[in-house]
C-alpha positions, 0 to 999 in steps of 0.5 A, spaced: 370 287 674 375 292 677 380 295 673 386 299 676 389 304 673 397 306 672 397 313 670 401 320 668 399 327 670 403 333 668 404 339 672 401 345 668 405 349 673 412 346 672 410 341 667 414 335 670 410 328 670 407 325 676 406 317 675 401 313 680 396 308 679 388 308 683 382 304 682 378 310 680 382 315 676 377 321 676 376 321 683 384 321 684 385 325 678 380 330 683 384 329 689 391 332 686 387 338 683 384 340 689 391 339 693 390 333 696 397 329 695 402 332 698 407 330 692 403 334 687 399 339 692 405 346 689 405 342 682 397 344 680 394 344 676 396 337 673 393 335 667 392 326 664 397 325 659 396 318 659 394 312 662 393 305 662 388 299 665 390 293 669 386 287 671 389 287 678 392 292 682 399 288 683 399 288 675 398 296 676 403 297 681 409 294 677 407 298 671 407 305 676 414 303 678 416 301 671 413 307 669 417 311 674 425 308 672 428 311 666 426 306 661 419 308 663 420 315 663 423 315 656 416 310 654 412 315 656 415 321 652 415 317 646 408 314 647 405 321 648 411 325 643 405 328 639 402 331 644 409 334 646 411 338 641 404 341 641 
């Protein structure tokens, strides 16, 4: 079975979040660390916050453009508050 993955990296530069999903999240994970997303490139090095798996790539995309609305970006702060404060 193929899952997708909605996920949240965090710049240790600047330490904003980056939400996006991918079938294979070590290799994207990889790909932003070694600079090549244009959108994280100047934010490395960046860290996995969070992630979550979906059945289907549709379900992963609508979860990726919730994630990125103000009710999802204050989901994911209060989901990872812990590490937060730590």
């Amino acid at each position: 079975m193929t899952y997708y993955y909605t996920y949240v990296l965090q710049s240790l530069k600047d330490n904003k979040f980056y939400v996006g999903y991918t079938k294979n999240l070590e290799n994207r994970i990889e790909e932003h660390n070694n600079g090549k997303v244009s959108s994280t490139k100047e934010r490395r090095p960046l860290e996995l916050v969070y992630s979550e798996s979906c059945l289907n790539q549709n379900d992963a995309l609508r979860r990726e453009k919730y994630l990125k609305t103000a009710y999802g970006k204050q989901y994911i702060k209060n989901r990872i508050k812990t590490y937060l404060m730590g």
